[in-house]
N, CA, C and O atoms as a Tripos MOL2 file, in Angstrom:
@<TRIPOS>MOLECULE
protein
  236   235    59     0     0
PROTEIN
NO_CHARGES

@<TRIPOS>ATOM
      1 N          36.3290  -25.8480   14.6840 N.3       1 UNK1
      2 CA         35.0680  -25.2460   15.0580 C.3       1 UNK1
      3 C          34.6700  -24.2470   13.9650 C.2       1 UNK1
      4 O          35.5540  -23.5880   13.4200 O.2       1 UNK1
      5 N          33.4190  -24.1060   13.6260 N.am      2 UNK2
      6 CA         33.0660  -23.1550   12.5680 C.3       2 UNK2
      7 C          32.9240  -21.9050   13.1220 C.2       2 UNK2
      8 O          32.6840  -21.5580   14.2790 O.2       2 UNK2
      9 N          33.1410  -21.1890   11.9520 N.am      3 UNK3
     10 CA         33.3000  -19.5050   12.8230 C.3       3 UNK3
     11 C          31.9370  -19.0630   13.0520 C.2       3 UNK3
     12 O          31.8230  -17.8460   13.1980 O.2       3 UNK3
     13 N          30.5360  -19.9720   13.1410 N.am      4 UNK4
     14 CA         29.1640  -19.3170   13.7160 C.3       4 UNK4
     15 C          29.3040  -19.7440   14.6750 C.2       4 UNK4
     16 O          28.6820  -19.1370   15.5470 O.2       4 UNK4
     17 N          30.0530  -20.8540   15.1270 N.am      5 UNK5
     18 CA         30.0990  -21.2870   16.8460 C.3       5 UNK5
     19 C          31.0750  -20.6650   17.6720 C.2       5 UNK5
     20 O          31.1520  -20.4580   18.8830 O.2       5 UNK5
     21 N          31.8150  -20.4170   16.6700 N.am      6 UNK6
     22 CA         32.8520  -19.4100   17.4290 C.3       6 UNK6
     23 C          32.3820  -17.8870   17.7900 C.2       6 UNK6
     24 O          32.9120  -17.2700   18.7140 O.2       6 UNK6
     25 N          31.4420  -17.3870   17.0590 N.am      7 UNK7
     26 CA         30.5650  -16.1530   17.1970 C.3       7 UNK7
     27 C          30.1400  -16.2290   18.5390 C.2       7 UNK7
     28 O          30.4470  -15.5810   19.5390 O.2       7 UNK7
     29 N          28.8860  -17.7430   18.2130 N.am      8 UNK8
     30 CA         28.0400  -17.8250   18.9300 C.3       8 UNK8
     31 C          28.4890  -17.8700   20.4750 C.2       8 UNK8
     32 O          27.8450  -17.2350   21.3110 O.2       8 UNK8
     33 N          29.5030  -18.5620   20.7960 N.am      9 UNK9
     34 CA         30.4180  -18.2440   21.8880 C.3       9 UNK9
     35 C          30.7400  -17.1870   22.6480 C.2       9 UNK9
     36 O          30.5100  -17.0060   23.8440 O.2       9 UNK9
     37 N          31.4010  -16.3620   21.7120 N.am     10 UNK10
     38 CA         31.7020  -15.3390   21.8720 C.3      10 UNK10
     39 C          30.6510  -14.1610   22.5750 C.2      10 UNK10
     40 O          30.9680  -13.4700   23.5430 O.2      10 UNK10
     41 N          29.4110  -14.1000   21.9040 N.am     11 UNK11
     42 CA         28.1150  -13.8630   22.1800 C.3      11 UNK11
     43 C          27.7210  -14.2840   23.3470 C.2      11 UNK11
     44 O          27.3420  -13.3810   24.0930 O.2      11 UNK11
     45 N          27.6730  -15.4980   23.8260 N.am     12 UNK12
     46 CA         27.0480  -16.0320   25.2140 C.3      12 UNK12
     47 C          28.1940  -15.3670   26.1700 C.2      12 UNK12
     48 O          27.9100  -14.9940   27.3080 O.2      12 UNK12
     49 N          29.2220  -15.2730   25.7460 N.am     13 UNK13
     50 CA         30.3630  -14.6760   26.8500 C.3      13 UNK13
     51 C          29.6730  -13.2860   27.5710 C.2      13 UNK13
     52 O          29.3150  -13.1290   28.7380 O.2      13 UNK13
     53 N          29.6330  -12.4190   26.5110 N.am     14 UNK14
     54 CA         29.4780  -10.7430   26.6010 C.3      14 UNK14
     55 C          28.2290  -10.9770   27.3040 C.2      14 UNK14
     56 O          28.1780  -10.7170   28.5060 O.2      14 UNK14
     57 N          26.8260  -11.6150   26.4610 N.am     15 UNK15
     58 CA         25.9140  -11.4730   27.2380 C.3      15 UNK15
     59 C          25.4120  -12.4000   28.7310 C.2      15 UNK15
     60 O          24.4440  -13.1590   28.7980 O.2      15 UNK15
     61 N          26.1560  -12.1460   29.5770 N.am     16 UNK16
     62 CA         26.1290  -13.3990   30.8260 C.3      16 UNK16
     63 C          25.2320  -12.7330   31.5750 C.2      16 UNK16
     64 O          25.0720  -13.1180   32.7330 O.2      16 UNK16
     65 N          24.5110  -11.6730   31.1070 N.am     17 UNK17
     66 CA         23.5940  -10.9200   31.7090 C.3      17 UNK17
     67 C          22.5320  -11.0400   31.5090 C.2      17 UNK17
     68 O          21.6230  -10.6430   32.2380 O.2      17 UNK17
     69 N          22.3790  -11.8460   30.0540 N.am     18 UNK18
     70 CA         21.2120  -11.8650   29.5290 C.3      18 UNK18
     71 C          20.3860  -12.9260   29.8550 C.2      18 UNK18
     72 O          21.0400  -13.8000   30.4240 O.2      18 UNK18
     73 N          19.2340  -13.2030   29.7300 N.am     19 UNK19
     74 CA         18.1640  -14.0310   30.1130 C.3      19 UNK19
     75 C          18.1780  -15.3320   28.8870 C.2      19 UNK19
     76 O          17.6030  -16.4160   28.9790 O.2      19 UNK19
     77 N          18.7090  -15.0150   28.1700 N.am     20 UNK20
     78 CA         18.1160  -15.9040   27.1820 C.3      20 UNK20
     79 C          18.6230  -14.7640   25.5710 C.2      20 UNK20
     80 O          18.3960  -13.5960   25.2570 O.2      20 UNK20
     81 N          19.5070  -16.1170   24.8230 N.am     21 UNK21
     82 CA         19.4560  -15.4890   23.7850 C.3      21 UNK21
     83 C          18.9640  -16.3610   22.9450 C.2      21 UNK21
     84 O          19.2510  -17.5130   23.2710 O.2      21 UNK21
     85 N          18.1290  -16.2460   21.6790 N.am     22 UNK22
     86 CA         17.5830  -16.9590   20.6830 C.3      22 UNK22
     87 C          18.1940  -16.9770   19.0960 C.2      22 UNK22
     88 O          18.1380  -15.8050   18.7210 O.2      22 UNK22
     89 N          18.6190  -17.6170   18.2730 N.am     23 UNK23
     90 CA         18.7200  -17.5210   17.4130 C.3      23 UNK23
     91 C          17.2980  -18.0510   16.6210 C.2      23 UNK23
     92 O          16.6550  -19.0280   17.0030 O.2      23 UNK23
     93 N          16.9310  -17.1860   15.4100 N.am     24 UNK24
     94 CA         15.2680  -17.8000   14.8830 C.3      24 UNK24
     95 C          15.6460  -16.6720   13.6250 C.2      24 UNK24
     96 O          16.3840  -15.6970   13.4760 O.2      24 UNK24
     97 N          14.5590  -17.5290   12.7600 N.am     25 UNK25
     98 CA         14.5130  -16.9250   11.3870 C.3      25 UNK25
     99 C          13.0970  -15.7400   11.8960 C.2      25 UNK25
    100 O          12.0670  -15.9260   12.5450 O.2      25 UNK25
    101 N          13.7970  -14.3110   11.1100 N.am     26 UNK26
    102 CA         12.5300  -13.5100   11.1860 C.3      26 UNK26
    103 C          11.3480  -13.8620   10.6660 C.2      26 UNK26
    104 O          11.5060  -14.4710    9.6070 O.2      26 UNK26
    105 N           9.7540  -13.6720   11.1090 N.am     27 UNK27
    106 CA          8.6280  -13.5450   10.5510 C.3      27 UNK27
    107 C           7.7550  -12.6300   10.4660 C.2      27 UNK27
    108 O           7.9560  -11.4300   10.6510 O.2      27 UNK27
    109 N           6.4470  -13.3030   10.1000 N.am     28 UNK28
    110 CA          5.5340  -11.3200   10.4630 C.3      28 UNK28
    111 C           5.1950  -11.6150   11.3480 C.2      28 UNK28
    112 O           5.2930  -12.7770   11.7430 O.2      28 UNK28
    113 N           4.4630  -10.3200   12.2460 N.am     29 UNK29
    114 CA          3.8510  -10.1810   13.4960 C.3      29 UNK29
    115 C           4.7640  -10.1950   14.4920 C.2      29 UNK29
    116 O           4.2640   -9.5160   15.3890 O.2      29 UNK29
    117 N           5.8160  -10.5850   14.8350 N.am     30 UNK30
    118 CA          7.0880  -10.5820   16.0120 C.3      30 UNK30
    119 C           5.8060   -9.6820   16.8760 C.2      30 UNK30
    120 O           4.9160   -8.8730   16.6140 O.2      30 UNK30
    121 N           6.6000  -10.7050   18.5300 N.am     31 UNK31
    122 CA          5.8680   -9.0610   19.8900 C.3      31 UNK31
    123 C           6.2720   -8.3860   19.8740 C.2      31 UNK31
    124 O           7.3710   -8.4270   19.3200 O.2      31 UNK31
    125 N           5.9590   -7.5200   20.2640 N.am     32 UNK32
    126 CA          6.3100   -6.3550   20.6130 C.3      32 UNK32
    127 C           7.6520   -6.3980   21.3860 C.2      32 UNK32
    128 O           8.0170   -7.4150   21.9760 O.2      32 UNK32
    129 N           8.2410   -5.4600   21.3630 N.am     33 UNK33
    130 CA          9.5340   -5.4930   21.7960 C.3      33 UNK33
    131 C          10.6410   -6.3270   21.4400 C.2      33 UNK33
    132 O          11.7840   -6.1300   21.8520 O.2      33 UNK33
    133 N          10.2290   -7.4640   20.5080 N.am     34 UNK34
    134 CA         11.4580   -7.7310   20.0330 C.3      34 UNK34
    135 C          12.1500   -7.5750   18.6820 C.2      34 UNK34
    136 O          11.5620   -7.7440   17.6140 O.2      34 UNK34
    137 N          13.6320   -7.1930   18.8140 N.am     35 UNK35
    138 CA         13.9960   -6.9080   17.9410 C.3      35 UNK35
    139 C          15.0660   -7.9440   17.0360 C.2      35 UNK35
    140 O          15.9910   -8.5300   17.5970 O.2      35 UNK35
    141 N          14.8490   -8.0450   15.8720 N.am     36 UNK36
    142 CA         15.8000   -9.3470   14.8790 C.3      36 UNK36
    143 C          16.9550   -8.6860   14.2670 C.2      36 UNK36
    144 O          16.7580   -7.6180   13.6870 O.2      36 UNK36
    145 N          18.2840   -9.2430   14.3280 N.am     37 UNK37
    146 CA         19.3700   -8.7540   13.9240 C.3      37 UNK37
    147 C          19.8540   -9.6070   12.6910 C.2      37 UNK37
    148 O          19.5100  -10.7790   12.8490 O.2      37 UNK37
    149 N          20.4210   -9.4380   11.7190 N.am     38 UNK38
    150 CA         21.5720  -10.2890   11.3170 C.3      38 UNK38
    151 C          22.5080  -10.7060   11.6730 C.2      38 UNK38
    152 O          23.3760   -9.8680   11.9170 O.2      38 UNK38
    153 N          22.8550  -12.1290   11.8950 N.am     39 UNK39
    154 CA         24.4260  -12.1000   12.5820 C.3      39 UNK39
    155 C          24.8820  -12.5470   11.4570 C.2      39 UNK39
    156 O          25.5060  -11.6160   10.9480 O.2      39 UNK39
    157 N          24.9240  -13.6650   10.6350 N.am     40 UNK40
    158 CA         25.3900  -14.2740    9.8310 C.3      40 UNK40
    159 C          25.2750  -14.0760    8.3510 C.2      40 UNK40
    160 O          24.4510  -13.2240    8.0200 O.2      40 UNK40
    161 N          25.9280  -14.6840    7.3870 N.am     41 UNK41
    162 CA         25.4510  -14.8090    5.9910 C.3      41 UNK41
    163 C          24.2420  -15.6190    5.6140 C.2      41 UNK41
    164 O          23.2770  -15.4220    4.8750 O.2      41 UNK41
    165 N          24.7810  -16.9470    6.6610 N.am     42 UNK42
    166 CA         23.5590  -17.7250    6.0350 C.3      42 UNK42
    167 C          22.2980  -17.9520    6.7350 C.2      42 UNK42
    168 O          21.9090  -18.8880    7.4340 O.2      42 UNK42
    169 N          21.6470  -16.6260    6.2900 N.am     43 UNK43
    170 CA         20.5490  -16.5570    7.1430 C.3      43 UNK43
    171 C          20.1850  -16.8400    8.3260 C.2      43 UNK43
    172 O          19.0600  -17.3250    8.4530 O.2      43 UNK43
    173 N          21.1650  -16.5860    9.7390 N.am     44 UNK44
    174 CA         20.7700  -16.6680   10.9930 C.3      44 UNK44
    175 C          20.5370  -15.0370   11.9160 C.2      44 UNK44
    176 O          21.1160  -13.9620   11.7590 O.2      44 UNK44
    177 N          19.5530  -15.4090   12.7890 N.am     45 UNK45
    178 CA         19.1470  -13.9700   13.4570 C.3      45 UNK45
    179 C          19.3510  -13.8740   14.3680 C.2      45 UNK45
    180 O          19.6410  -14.9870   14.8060 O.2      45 UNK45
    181 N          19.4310  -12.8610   15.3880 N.am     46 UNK46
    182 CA         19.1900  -13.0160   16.5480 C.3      46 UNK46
    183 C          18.1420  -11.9350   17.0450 C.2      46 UNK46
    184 O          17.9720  -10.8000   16.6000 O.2      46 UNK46
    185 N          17.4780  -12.5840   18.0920 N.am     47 UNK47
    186 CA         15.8270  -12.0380   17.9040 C.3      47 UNK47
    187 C          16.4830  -11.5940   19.9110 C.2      47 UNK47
    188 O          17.1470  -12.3670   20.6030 O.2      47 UNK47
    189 N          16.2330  -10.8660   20.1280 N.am     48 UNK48
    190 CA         16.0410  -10.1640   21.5930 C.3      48 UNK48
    191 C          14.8910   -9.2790   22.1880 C.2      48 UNK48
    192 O          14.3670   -8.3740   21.5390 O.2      48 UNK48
    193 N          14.4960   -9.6450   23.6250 N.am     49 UNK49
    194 CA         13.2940   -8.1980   23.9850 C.3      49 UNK49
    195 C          13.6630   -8.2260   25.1810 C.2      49 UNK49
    196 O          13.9930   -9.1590   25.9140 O.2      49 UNK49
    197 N          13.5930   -7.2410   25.3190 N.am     50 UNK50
    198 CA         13.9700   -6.6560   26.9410 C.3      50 UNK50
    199 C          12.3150   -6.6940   28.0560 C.2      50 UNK50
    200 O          12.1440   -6.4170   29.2430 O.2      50 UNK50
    201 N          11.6310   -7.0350   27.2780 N.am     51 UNK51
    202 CA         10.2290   -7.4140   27.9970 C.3      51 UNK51
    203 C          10.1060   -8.0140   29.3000 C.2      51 UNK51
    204 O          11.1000   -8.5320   29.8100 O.2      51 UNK51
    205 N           9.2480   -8.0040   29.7600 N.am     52 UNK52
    206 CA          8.7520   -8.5040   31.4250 C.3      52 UNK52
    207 C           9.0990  -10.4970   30.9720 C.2      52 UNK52
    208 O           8.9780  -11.1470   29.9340 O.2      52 UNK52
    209 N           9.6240  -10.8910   32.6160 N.am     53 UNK53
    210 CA         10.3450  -12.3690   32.1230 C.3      53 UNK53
    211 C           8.6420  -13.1420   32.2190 C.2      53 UNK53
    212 O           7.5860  -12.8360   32.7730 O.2      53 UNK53
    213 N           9.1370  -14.3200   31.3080 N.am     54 UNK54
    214 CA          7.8230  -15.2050   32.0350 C.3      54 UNK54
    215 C           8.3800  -16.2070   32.1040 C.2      54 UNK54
    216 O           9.3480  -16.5060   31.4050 O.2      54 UNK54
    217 N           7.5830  -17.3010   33.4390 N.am     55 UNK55
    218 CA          7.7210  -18.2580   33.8690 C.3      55 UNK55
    219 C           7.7010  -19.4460   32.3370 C.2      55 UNK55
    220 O           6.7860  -19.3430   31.5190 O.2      55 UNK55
    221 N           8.5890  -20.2800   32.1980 N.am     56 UNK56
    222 CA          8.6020  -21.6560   31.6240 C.3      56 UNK56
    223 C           7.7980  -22.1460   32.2050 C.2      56 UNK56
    224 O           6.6990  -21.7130   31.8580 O.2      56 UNK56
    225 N           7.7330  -23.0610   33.1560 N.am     57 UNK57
    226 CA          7.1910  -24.0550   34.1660 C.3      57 UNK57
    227 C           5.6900  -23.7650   33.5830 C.2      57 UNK57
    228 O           5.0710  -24.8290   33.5650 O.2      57 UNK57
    229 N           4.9790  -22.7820   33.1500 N.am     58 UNK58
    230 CA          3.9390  -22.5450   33.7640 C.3      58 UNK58
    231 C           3.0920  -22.0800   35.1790 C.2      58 UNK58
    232 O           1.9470  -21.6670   35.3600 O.2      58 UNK58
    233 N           3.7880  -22.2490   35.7250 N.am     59 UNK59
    234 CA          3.7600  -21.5150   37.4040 C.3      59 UNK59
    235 C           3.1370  -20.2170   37.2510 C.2      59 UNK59
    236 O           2.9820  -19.4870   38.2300 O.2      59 UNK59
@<TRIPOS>BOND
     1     1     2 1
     2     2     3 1
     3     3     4 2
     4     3     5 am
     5     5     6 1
     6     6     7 1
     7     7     8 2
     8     7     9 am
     9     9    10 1
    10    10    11 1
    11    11    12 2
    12    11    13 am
    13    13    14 1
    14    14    15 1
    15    15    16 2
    16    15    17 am
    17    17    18 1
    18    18    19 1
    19    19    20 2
    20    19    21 am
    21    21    22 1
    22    22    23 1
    23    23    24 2
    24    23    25 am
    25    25    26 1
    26    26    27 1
    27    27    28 2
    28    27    29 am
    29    29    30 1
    30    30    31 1
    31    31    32 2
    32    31    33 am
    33    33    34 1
    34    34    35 1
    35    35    36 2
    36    35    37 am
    37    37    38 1
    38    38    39 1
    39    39    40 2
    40    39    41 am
    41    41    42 1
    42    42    43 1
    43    43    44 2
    44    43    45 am
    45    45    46 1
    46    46    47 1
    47    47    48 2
    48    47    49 am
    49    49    50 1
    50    50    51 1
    51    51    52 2
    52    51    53 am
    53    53    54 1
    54    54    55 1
    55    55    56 2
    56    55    57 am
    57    57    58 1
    58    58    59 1
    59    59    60 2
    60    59    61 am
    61    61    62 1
    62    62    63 1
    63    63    64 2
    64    63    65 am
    65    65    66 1
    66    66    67 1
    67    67    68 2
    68    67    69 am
    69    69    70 1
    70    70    71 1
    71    71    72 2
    72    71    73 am
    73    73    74 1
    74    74    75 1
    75    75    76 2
    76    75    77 am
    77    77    78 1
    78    78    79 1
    79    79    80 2
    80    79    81 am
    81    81    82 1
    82    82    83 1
    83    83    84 2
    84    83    85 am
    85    85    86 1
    86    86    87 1
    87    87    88 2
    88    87    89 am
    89    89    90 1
    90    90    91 1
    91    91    92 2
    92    91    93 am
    93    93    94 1
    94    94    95 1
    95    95    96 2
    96    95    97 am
    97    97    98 1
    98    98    99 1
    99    99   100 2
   100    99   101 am
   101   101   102 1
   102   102   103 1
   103   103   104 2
   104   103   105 am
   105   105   106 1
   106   106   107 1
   107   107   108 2
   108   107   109 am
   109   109   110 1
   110   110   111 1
   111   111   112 2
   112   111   113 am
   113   113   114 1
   114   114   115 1
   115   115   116 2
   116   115   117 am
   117   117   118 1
   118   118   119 1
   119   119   120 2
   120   119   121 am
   121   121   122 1
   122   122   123 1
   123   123   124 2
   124   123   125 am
   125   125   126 1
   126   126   127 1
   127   127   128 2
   128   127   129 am
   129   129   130 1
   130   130   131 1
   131   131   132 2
   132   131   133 am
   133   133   134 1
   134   134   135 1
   135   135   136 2
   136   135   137 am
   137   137   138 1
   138   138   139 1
   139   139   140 2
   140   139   141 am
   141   141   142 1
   142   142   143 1
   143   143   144 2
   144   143   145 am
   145   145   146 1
   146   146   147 1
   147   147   148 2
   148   147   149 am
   149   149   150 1
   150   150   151 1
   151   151   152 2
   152   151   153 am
   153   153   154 1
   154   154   155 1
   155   155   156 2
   156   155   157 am
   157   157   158 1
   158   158   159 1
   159   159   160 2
   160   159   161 am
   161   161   162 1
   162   162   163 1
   163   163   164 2
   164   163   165 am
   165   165   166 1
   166   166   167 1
   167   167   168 2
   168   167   169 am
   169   169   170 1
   170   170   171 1
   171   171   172 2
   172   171   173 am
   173   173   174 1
   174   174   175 1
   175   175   176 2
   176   175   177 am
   177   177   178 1
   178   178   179 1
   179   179   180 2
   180   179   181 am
   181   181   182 1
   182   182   183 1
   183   183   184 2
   184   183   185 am
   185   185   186 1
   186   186   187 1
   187   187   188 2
   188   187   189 am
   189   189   190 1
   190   190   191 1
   191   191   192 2
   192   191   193 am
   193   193   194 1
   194   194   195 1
   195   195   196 2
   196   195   197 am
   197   197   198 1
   198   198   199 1
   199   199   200 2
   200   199   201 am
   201   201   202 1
   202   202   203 1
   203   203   204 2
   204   203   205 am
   205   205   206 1
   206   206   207 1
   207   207   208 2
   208   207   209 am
   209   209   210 1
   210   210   211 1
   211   211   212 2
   212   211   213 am
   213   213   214 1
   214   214   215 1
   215   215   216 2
   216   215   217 am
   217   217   218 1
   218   218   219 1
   219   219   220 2
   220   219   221 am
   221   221   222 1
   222   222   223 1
   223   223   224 2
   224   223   225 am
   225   225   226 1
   226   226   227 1
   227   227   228 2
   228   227   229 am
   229   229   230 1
   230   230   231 1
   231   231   232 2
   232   231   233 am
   233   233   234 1
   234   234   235 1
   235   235   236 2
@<TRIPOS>SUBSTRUCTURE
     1 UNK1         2 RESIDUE 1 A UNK
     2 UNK2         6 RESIDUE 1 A UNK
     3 UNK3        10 RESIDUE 1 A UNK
     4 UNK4        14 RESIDUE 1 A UNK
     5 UNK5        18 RESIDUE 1 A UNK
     6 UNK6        22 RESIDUE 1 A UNK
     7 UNK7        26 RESIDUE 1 A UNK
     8 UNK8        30 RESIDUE 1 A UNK
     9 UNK9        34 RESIDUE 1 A UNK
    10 UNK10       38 RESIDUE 1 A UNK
    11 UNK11       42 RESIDUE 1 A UNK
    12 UNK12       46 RESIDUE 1 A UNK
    13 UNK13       50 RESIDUE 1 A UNK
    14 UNK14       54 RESIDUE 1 A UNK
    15 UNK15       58 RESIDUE 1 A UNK
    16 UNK16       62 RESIDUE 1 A UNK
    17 UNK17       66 RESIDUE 1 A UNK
    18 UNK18       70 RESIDUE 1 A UNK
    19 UNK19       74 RESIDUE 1 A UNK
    20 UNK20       78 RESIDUE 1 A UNK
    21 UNK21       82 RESIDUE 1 A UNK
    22 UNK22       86 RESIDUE 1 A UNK
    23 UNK23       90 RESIDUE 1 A UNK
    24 UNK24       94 RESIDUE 1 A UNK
    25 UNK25       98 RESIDUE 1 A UNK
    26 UNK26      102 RESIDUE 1 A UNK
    27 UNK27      106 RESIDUE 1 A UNK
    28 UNK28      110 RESIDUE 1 A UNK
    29 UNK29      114 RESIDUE 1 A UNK
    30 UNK30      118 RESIDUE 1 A UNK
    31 UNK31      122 RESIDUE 1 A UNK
    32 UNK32      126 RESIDUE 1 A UNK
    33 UNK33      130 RESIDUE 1 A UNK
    34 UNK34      134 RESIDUE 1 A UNK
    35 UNK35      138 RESIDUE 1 A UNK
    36 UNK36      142 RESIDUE 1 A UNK
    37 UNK37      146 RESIDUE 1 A UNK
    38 UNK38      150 RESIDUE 1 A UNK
    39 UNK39      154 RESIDUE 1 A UNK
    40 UNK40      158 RESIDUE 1 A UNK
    41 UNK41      162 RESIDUE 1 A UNK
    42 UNK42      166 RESIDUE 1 A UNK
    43 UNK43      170 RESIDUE 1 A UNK
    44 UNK44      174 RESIDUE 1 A UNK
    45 UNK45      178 RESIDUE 1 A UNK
    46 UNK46      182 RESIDUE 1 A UNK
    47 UNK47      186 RESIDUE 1 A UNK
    48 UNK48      190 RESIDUE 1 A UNK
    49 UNK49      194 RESIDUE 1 A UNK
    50 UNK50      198 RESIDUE 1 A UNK
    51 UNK51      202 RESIDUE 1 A UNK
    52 UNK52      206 RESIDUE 1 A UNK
    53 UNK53      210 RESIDUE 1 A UNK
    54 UNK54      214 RESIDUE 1 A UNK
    55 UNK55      218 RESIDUE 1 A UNK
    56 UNK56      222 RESIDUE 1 A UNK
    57 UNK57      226 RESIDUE 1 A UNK
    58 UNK58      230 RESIDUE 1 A UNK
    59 UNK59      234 RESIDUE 1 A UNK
């Protein structure tokens, strides 16, 4: 297993609280409230916001 999946693992463990985690390359304009981290060397991020949830479905 490569050690970003082994991270990435590791990561989904701790956060079992979380709603949703994203990995995405930073851009301009991001919403508000979210914030982009480095996890990796080769350019991977992790983008989080603690913002109000919204429906998928569309509902």
């Amino acid at each position: 297993m490569l050690n970003d999946e082994v991270t990435l693992r590791k990561l989904a463990i701790r956060c079992s609280s979380v709603d949703a985690v994203v990995i995405a390359v930073p851009s301009q304009d991001l919403p508000d409230g979210v914030q982009v981290v480095s996890l990796f060397e080769d350019q991977l991020f992790l983008a989080s916001s603690k913002s109000a949830k919204r429906s998928l479905s569309g509902d």
